[in-house]
C-alpha positions in Angstrom: -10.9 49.4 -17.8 -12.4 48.1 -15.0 -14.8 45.2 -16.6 -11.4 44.3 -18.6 -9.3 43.8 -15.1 -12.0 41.6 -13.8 -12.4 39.7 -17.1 -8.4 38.8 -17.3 -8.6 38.3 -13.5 -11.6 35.7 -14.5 -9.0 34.3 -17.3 -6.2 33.9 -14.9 -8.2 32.4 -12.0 -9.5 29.9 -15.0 -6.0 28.8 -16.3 -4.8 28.3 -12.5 -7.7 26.2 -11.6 -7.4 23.8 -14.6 -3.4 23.7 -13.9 -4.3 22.9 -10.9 -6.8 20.3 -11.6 -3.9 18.3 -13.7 -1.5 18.6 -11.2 -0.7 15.3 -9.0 -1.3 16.1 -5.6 -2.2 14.8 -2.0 -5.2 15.2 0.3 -6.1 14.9 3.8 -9.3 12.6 5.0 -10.4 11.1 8.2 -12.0 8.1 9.4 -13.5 6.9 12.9 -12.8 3.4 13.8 -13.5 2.6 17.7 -14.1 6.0 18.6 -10.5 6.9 17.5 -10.1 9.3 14.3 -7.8 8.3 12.1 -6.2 10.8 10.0 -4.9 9.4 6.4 -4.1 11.2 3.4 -5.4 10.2 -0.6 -3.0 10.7 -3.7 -4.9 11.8 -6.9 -2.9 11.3 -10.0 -2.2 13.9 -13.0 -5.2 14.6 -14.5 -7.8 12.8 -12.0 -11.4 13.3 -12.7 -14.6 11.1 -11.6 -15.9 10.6 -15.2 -14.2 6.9 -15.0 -13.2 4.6 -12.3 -9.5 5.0 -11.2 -7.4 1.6 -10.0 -6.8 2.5 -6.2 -3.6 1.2 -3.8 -3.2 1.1 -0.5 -0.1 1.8 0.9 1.5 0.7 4.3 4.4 2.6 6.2 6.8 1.1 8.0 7.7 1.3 11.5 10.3 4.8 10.9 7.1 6.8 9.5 4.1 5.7 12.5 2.5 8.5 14.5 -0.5 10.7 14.5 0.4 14.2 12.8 -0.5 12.7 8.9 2.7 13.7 7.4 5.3 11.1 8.5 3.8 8.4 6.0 4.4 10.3 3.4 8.2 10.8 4.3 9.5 8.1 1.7 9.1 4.9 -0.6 5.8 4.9 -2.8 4.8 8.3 -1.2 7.7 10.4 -1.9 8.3 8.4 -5.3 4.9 9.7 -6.5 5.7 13.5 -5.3 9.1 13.4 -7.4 7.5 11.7 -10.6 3.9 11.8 -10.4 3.2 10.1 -13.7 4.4 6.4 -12.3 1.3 5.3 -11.3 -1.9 6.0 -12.3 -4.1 5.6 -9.5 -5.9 6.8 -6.5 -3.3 5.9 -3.5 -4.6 5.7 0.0 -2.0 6.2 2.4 -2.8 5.9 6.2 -0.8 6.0 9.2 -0.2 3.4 12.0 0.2 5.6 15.6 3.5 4.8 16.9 3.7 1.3 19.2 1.0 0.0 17.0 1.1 -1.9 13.9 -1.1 -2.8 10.9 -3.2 -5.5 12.4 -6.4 -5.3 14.7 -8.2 -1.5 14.7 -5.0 -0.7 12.7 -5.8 -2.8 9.6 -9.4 -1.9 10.6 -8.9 1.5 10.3 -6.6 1.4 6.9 -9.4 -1.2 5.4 -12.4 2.3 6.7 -9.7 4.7 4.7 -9.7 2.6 1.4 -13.5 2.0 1.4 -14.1 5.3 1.6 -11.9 6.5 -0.8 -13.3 3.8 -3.7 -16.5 5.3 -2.8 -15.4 9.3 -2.8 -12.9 9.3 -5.4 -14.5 6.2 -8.3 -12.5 3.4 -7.4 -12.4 0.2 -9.3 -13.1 -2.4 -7.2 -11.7 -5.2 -9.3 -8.4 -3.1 -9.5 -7.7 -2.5 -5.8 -3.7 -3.4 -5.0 -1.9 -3.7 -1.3 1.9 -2.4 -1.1 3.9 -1.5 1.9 7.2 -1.6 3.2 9.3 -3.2 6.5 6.4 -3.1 8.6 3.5 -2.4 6.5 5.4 -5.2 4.2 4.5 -7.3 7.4 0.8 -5.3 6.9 0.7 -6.6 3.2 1.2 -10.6 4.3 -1.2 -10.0 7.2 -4.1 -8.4 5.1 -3.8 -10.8 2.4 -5.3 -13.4 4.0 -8.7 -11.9 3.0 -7.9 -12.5 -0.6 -11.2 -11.4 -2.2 -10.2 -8.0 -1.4 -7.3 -7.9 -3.3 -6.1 -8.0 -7.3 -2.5 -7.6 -6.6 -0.3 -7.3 -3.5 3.2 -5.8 -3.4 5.4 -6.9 0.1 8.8 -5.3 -0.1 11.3 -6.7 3.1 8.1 -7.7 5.3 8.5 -10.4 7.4 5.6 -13.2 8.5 7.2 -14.8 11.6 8.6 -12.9 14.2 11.9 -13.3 15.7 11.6 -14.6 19.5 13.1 -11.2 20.9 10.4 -8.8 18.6 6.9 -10.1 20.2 3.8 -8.1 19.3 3.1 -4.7 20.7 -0.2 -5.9 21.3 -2.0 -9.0 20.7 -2.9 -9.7 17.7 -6.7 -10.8 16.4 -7.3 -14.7 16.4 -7.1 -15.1 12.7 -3.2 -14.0 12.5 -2.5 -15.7 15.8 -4.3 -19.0 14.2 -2.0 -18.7 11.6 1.0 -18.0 13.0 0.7 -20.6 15.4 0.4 -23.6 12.8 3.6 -26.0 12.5 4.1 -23.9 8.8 2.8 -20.4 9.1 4.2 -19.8 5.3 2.5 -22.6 3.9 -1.0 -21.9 6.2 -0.7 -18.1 4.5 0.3 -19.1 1.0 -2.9 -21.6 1.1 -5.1 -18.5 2.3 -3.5 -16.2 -0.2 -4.3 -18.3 -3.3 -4.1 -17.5 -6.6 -4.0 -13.6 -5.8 -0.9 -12.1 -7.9 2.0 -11.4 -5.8 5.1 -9.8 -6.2 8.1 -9.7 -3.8 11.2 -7.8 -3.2 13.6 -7.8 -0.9 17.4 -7.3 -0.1 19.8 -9.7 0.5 21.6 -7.9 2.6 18.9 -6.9 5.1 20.1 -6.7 8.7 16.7 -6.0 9.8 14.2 -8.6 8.5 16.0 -11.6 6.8 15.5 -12.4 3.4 15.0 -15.7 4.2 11.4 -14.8 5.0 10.5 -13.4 1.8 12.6 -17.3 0.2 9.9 -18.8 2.7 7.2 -17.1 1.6 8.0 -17.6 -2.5 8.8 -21.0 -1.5 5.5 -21.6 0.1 3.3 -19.9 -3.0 5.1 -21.5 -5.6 4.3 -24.7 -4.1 0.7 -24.1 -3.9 1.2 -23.0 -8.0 0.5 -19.6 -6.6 0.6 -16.6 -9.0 4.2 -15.0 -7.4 7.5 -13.7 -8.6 10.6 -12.9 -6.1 12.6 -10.0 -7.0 16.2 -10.0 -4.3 18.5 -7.1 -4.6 22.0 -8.6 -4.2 23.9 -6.3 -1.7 21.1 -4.2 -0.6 20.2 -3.9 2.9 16.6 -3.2 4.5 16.2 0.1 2.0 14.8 -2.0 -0.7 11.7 0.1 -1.2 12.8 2.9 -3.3 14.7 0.0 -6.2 11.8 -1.6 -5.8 8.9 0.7 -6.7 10.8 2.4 -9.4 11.0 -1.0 -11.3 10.0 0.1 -14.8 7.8 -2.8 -15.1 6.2 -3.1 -11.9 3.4 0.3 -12.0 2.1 -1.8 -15.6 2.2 -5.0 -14.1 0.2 -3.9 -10.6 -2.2 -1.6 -13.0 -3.3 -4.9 -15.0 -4.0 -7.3 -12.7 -7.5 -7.3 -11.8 -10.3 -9.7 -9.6 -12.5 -9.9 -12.4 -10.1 -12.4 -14.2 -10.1 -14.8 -11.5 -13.2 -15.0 -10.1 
């Protein structure tokens, strides 16, 4: 009686742990960038497992989900669209968070750029298939960080903005590549030129009352012009909550998911 107990318990314990193995879920990883840890957390798809390499994305908050307790971040847009339907996108998504009064440039892109290195290495990341996404102020993040195009096969801004209105100055200065840029007579056209032929893919809405649409018109503007690789997706009447129409666009998980570095370089 007793050696059968144990053996179903064994048979139970089995079937759990390989339900569990399929199921979708987050984790919680650390990094130390300037003698700060950073606390981020890594979504694994359905299914994950190490015999291949994965496609992995980062993922930027915006300003509404900053602070240090590792949850916030996940309060929303790609994040909470993964925990509701977690067969979207499949791929390793690295998810950090920017402490609040900061945002993603200097030791905070620093320390997001630590997170998604480490997770290519832990979790068998492609590195031709690495992708950049974020919204409202990680959407700012996304233009920022794409001036190091090598790094990226695809990048995703949804209402980010490049130029700053005169009464929303930096919370900190920022490094002297950004402020290089954004002090040139055309910051669009100095970032489009940096950007290059690295696929991009816009959204905003029209409607924002936050961060204009006119910047993501600049910015679409300035890429096509340099016969960038770019498409412009604006949701008539929407206001700055264009993130959750935008990354449940049936086409866009396939359309991030095949662009890779490999075929342009």
């Amino acid at each position: 009686m007793i050696a059968r107990r144990f053996l179903g318990a064994l048979l139970l314990l089995a079937g759990c742990s390989l339900t569990c193995n399929q199921q979708s879920k987050f984790l919680i990883r650390e990094v130390v960038v300037g003698g700060h840890v950073y606390r981020y957390r890594v979504w694994l798809p359905a299914r994950y497992t190490k015999l291949r390499r994965w496609p992995v994305i980062l993922f930027l908050h915006g300003s509404g989900e900053s602070g240090s307790d590792n949850v916030g971040q996940l309060d929303g847009a790609l994040p909470a669209l993964l925990a509701r339907g977690p067969s979207l996108y499949r791929a390793v998504v690295v998810i950090p968070q920017c402490p609040t009064d900061r945002e993603w440039y200097g030791e905070m892109e620093t320390q997001a750029l630590a997170a998604l290195d480490a997770s290519i290495k832990e979790f068998r990341g492609d590195s031709r298939r690495v992708y950049l996404t974020g919204v409202s102020m990680g959407g700012a993040g996304v233009w920022y960080f794409a001036r190091h195009p090598a790094r990226w096969a695809a990048i995703v801004p949804v209402c980010g903005e490049v130029v700053r209105q005169k009464d929303d100055p930096f919370p900190i200065e920022p490094p002297a590549d950004i402020k290089q840029i954004l002090r040139t007579p055309d910051p669009y056209d100095t970032l489009a030129r940096a950007i290059g032929s690295t696929p991009v893919w816009i959204f905003h809405g029209s409607d924002d009352p936050v961060i204009s649409p006119k910047e993501a018109r600049r910015m679409f503007a300035a890429l096509r012009a340099h016969h960038g690789n770019v498409q412009y997706t604006e949701y008539p009447g929407v206001g700055h909550d264009s993130w959750d129409r935008a990354y449940s666009e049936p086409a866009l998980p396939k359309w991030i998911l095949a662009q890779r570095l490999s075929a342009r370089r």
